[in-house]
C-alpha positions in Angstrom: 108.6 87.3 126.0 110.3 83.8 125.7 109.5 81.4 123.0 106.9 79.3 123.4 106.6 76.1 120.9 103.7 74.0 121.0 104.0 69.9 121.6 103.3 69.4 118.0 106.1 71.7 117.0 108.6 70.4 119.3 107.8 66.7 118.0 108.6 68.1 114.3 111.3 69.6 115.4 112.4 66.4 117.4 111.8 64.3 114.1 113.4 66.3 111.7 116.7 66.2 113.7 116.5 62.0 113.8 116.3 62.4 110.1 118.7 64.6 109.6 121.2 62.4 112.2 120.0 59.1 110.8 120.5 60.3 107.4 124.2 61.4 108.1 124.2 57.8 109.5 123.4 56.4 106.3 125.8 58.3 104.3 128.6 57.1 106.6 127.4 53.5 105.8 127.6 54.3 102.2 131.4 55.6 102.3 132.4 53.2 104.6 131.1 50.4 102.3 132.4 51.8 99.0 135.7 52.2 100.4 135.4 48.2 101.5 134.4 47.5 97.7 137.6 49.2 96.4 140.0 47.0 94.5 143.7 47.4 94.4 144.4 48.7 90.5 145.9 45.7 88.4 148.4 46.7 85.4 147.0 44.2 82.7 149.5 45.1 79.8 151.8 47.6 78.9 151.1 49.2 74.9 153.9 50.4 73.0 152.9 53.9 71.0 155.6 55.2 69.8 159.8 55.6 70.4 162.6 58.3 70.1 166.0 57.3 70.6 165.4 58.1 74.2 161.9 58.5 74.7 159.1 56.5 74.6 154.9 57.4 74.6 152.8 54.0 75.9 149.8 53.4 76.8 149.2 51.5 80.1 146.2 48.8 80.3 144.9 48.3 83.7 141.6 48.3 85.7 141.0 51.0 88.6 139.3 50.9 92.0 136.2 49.7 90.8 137.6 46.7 88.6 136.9 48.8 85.2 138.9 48.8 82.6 140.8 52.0 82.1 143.9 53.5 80.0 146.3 55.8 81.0 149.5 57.5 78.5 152.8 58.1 80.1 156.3 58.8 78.9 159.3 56.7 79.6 162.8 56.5 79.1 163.8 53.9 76.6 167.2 53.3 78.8 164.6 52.1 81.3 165.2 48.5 82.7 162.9 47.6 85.8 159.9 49.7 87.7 162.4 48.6 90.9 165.4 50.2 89.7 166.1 54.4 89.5 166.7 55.6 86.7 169.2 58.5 87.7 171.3 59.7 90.9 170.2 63.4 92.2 173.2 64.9 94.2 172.7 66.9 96.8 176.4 68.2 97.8 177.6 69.2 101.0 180.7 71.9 100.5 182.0 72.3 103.9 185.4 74.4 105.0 186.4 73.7 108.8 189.3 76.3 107.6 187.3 79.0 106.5 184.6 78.4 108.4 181.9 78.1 105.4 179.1 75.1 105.0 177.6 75.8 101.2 175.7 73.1 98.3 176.3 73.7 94.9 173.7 74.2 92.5 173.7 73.7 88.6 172.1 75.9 85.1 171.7 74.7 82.2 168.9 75.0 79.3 166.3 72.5 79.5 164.1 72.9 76.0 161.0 71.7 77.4 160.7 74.4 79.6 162.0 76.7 76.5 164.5 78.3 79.8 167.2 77.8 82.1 166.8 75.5 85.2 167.9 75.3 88.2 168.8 71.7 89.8 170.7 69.7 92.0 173.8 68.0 90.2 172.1 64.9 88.2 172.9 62.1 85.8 171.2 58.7 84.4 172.6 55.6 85.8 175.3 53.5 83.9 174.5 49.4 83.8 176.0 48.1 86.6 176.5 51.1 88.7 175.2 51.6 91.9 173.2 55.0 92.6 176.1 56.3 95.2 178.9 55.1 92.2 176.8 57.1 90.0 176.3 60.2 92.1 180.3 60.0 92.3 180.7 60.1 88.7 178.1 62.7 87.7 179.4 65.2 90.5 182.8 65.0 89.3 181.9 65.6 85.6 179.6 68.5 86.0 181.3 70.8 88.6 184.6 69.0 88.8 184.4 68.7 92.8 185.3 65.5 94.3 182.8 63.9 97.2 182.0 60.8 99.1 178.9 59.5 100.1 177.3 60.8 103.6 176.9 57.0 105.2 175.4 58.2 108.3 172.3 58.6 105.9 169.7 55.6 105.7 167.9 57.5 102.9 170.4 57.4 100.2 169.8 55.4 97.2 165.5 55.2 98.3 163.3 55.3 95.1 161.6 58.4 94.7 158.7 59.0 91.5 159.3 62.4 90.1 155.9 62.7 87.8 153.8 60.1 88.3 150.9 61.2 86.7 152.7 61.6 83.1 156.1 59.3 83.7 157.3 56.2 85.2 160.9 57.6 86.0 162.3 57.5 89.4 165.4 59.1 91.1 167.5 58.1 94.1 169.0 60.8 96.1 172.7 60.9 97.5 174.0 62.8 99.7 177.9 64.0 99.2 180.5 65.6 101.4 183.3 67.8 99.9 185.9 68.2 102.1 186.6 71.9 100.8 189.8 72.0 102.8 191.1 68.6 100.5 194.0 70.2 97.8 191.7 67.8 95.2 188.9 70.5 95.4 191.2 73.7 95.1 190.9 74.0 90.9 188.1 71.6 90.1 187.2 71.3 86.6 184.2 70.1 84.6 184.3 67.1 82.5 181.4 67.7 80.1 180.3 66.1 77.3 180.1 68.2 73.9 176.7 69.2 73.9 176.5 70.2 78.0 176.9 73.5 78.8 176.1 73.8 82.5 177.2 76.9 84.8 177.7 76.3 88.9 176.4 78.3 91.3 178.0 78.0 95.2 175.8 79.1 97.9 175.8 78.7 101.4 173.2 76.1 102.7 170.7 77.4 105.3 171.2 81.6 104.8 170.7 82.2 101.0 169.6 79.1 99.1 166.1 80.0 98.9 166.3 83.4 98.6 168.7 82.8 95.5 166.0 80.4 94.0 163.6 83.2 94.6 165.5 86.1 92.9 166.3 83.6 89.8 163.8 84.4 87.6 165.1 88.1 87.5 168.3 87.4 87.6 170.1 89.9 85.5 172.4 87.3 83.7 169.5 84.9 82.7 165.6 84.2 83.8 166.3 80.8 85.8 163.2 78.3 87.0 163.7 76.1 89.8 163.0 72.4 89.5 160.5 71.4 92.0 162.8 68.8 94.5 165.8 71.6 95.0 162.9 74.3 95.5 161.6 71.9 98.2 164.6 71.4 100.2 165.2 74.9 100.4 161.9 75.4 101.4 162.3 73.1 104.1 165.5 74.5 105.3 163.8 77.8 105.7 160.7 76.4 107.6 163.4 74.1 109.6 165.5 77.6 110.6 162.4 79.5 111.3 160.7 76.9 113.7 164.2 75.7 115.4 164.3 79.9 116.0 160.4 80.0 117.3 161.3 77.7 119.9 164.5 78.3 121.5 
């Protein structure tokens, strides 16, 4: 037997649905005109907390979306000049052999107390007055693994700002690209300039076979528990994803 409704049950039916349409209407309205109400948040001061010799805790005065006032605490480096301007050069090195037939990037260890272990990273360094994020790539690379590079140009994304924490600090990175010409007699005995209280070991790995598998067996490594920083994690990630989709299609 088929359902049979009566006309006074097919007009509540026909009702409830107009309410239930025109009241997903109204909600609409009601985003669409809170997000028309939203103000752009206005820094109004900047409060100084407190200061290491390289750290400093402040306390930012602005109002939000809604045009309330509202604090917020961050950390920032007291070397810190300009909100425009990075604060340090990530390298991300490109050791390539047309000899030997190799293509590998070269990773770096050393003991970060915050994190009370060893991390994993790119080759890094703050950015001397004056310098240019490419001059200080230069520099850094040399003194930490002792390789020599130049700066990929066929890049547009060298030197771009990048935030690193932005909910707790108001540091930012540029990221350079090098080559190392592995074939160059300059790179045959490289050797680390490091200041006295750096103690940073080099790992060599080739660049799209094992660099995330590396970063994944690092935390049971047998010579020391490891943890990778976030960015280098990322690219490796990417170069795994980029492998595994370039493979899907073909």
């Amino acid at each position: 037997m088929g359902l049979v409704c009566t006309k006074g049950e097919l007009n509540t039916s026909f009702l409830c649905t107009n309410t239930n349409r025109q009241r997903k209407l109204n909600e609409q309205d009601k985003e669409e005109e809170e997000m028309s109400q939203k103000q752009t948040p206005q820094v109004k001061s900047v409060e100084d907390v407190g200061s290491t010799r390289w750290l400093a805790l402040k306390t930012i005065h602005y109002t939000n979306f809604k045009g309330e006032d509202a604090k917020w605490d961050m950390a920032s480096r007291t070397t810190k000049t300009s909100i425009d301007k990075p604060d340090a050069a990530i390298v991300i090195p490109i050791l390539k052999s047309i000899k030997h037939k190799t293509l590998d990037t070269l990773l770096i260890q050393q003991y970060r107390p915050p994190i009370q272990n060893y991390a994993m990273e790119f080759p890094a360094g703050l950015i001397d007055d004056g310098e240019t994020p490419e001059q200080a790539a230069i520099r850094e690379f040399k003194e930490e693994t002792g390789y020599t590079g130049t700066v990929d140009t066929s890049l547009q994304q060298s030197s771009k700002l990048l935030c690193m924490t932005p909910g707790l600090t108001n540091e930012t990175v540029s990221m350079v690209v090098l080559n190392v010409d592995m074939d160059d007699p300059i790179n045959d005995n490289p050797k680390q300039h490091l200041e006295g209280d750096e103690d940073i070991d080099l790992k060599r790995v080739p660049l799209v076979e094992t660099l995330k598998s590396i970063m994944d067996d690092s935390s049971s490594t047998k010579e020391k528990s490891c943890l990778p920083v976030a960015l280098l994690y990322a690219f490796a990630l990417g170069v795994e994803l980029g492998l595994k989709h370039a493979t899907n299609s073909e």
